[in-house]
LUMDO-14606 format. One record per residue (C-alpha): residue number from 1; chain; z, y, x. Coordinates in steps of 0.001 Angstrom, whole numbers, plus 500000, padded with zeros to 6 digits. Layout:
<nodes>
+-----+--------+--------+--------+--------+
! num ! chaine !     pz !     py !     px !
+-----+--------+--------+--------+--------+
! NUM !      A !      Z !      Y !      X !
...
+-----+--------+--------+--------+--------+
</nodes>
This chain:
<nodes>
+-----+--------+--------+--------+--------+
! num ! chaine !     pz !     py !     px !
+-----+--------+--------+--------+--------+
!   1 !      A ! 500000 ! 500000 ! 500000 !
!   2 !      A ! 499027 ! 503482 ! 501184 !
!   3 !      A ! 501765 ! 505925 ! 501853 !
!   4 !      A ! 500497 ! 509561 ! 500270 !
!   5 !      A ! 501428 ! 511853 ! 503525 !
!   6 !      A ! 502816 ! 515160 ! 502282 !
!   7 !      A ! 502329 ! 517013 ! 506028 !
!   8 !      A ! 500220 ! 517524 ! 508560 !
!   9 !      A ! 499853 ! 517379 ! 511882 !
!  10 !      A ! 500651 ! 520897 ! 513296 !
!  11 !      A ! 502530 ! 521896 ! 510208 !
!  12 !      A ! 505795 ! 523797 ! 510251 !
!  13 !      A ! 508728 ! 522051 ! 508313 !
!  14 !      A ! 512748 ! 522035 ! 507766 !
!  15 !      A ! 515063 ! 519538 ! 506407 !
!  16 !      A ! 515796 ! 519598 ! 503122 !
!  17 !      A ! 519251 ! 520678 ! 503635 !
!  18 !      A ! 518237 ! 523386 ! 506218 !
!  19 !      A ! 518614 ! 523553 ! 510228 !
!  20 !      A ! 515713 ! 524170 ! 512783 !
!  21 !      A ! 511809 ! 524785 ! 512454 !
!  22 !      A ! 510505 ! 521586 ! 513251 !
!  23 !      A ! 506382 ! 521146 ! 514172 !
!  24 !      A ! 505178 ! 517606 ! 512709 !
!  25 !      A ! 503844 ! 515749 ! 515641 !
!  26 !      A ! 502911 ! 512658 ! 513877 !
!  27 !      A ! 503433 ! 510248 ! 511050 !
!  28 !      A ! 504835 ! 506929 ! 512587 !
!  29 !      A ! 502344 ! 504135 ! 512415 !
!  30 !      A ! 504945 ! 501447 ! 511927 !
!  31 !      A ! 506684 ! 502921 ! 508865 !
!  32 !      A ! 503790 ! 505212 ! 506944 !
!  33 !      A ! 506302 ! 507728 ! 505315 !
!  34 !      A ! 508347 ! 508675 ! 509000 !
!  35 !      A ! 507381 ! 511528 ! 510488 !
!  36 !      A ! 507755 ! 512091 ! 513972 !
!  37 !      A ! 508679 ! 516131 ! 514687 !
!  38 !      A ! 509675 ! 518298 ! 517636 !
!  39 !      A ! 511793 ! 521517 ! 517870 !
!  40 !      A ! 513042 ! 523445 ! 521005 !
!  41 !      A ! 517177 ! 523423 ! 521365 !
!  42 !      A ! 518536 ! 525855 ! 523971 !
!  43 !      A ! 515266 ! 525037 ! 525748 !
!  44 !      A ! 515640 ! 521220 ! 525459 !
!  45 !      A ! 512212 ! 519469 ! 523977 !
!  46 !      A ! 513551 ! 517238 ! 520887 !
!  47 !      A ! 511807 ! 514581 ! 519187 !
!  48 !      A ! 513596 ! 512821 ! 516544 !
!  49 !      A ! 511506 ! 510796 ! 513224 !
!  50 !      A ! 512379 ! 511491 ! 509601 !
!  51 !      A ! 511702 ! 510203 ! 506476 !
!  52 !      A ! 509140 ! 512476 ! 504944 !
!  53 !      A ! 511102 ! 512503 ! 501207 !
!  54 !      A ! 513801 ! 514717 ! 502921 !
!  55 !      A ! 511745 ! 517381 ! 504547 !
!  56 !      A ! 509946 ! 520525 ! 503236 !
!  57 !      A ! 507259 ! 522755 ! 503970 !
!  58 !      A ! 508903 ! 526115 ! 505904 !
!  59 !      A ! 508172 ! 528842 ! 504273 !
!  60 !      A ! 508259 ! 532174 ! 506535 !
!  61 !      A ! 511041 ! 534894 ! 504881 !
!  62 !      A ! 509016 ! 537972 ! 503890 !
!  63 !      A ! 509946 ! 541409 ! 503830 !
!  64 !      A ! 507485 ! 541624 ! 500672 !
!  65 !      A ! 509467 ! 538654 ! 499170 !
!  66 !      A ! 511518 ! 540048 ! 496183 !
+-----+--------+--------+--------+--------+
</nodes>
């Protein structure tokens, strides 16, 4: 069964319950719906897999936004 892959490579995301920009690097081709994403911490490269159900889209703060 095909897993329907809600990011893409490239693409700016945050966990669901908030914490760093992430950039998704990859979905994992063992388990469809992981996706593999990087972020810099204190200048440290991290690399750490998620399931894609608890991540979202970032979405840039405004100063237009009402």
């Amino acid at each position: 069964m095909a897993i329907d892959q809600k990011f893409k490579t490239g693409e700016a995301v945050v966990l669901n319950s908030g914490g760093p920009t992430m950039t998704v690097v990859r979905y994992d081709p063992i388990d469809g719906d992981e996706v593999v994403c990087q972020w810099f911490y204190k200048e440290k490269l991290e690399t750490k897999a998620f399931h894609q159900d608890v991540l979202r889209k970032h979405e840039p703060l405004s100063f237009f936004s009402v």
